[in-house]
C-alpha positions in Angstrom: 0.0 0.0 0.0 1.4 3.4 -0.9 1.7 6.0 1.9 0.2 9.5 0.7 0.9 12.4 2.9 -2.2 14.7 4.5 -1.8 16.7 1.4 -2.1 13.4 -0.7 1.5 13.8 -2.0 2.8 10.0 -2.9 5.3 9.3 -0.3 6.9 6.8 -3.1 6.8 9.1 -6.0 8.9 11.7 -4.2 11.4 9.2 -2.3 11.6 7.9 -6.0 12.1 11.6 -7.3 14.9 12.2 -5.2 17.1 9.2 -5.2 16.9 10.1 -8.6 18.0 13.4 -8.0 20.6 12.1 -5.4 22.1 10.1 -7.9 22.2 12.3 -10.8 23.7 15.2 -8.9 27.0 12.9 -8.6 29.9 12.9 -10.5 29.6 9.3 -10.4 27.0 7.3 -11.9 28.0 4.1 -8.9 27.4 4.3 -5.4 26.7 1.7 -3.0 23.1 1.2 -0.9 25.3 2.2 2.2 26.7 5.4 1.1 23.4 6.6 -0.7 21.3 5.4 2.1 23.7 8.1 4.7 24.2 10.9 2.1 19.8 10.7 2.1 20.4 10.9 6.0 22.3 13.7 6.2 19.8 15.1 3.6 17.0 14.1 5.9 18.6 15.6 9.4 19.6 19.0 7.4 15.9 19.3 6.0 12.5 19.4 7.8 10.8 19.2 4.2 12.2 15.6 4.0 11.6 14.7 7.7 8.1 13.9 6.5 8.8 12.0 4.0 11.4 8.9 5.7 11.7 7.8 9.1 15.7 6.3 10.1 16.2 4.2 12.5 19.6 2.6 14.2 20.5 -0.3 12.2 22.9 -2.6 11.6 25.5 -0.6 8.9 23.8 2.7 10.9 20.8 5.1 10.2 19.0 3.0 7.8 15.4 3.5 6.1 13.5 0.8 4.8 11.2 3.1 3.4 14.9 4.1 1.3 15.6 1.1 0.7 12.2 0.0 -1.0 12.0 3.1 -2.9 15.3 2.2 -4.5 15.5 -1.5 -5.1 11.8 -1.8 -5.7 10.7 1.2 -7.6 7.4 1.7 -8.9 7.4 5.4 -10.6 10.8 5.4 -11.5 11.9 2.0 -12.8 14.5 1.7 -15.4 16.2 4.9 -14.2 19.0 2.8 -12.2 20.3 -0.4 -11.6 20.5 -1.9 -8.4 23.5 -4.5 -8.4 22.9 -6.6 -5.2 26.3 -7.2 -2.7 28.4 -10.0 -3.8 28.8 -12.8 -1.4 31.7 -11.9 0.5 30.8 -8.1 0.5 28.7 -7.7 4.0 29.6 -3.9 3.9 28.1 -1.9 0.8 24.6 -3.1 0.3 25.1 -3.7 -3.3 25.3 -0.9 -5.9 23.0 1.4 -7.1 23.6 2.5 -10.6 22.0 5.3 -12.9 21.9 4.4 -16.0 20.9 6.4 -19.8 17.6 6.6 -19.1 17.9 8.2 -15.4 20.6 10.3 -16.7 17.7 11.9 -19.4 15.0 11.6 -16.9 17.3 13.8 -14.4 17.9 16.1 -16.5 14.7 16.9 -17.7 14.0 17.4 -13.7 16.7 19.6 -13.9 15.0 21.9 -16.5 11.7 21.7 -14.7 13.1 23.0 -11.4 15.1 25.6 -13.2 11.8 26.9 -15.3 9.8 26.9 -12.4 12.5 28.7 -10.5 11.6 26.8 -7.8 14.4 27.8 -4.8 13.8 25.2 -2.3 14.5 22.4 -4.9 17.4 24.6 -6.4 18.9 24.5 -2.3 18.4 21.2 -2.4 20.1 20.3 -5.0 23.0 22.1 -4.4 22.9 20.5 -1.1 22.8 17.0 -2.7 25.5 18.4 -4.8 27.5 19.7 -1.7 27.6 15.8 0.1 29.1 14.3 -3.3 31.9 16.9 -3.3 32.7 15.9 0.6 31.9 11.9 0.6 31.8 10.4 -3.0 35.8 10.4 -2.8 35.6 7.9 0.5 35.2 4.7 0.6 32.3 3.2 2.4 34.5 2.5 5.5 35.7 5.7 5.6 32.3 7.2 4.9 31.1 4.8 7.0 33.8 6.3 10.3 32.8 9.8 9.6 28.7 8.9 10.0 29.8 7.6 13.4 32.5 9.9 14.9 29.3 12.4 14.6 28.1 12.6 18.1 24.7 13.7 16.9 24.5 10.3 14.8 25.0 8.3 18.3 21.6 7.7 18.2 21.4 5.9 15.1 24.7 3.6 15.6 23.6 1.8 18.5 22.8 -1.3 16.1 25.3 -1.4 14.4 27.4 -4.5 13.5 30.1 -2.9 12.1 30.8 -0.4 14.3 33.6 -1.8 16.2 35.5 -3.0 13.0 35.0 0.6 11.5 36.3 2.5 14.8 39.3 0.1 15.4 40.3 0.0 11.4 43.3 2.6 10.3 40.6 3.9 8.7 41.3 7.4 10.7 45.1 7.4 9.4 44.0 6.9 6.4 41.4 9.7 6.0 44.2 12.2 8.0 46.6 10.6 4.9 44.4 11.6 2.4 43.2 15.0 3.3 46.3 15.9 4.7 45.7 16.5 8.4 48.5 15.9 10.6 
């Protein structure tokens, strides 16, 4: 059954709208369920217009929505726009790959030109926002995206679950990151 807001906005049909969005802001047309799923979190704690729309909860890899997580391997507005590429066995960290493909690409951009004709400034923020989290993450990898979700004391909430946690904390994965952004 599909959600619909007070205002009988489809809850899906947005989620849908801005994965797609997500995605097609990115440099890169790959990124794994786990890093998507906390770039949509940071989204969601920076924005009370997409409060509304997704609820996170602590969970396993860290703030995880379902709701997400159907609207992007199960689509039902926006199929065809991406590719979801499920984990390979010995993977138990990314969540499998979401890809956008040609189609999404097109799609996108038409979005693009809609927002832009309409003038329509809170999308515009958003985007630049979306646009913003791939310049400061889509570089990491998940682990290291992964560390800086939970060095965030504000995110302590939303790690208590988390399976990983240990293994992420405990990891060079702090020596790394100082490595590669050059903090001594």
């Amino acid at each position: 059954m599909v959600r619909k807001s007070s205002g009988g906005i489809d809850l899906q049909k947005v989620r849908e709208t801005l994965v797609l969005l997500l995605l097609g802001t990115s440099m890169s047309k790959s990124h794994s369920m786990v890093q998507i799923q906390k770039e949509f979190f940071y989204l969601w704690r920076s924005s009370e217009k997409i409060k509304p729309l997704i609820r996170f909860i602590a969970h396993y890899r860290g703030p995880y929505s379902e709701a997400l997580n159907d609207s992007i391997r199960y689509p039902k507005y926006l199929e065809y726009l991406w590719d979801f590429v499920p984990p390979r066995k010995n993977d138990t960290l990314t969540g499998g790959l979401i890809i956008l493909n040609d189609e999404g690409q097109r799609e996108f951009n038409n979005i693009i030109q809609r927002i832009k004709k309409a003038n329509n400034i809170e999308m515009i923020q958003l985007i630049s926002a979306m646009r913003l989290l791939h310049d400061l993450y889509d570089d990491l990898s998940v682990e290291e995206f992964l560390y800086m979700v939970y060095i965030n004391p504000d995110n302590i909430d939303f790690i208590t679950k988390s399976e990983i946690y240990d293994k992420i904390i405990n990891k060079n994965v702090k020596s790394r990151l100082s490595k590669r952004l050059n903090i001594h």
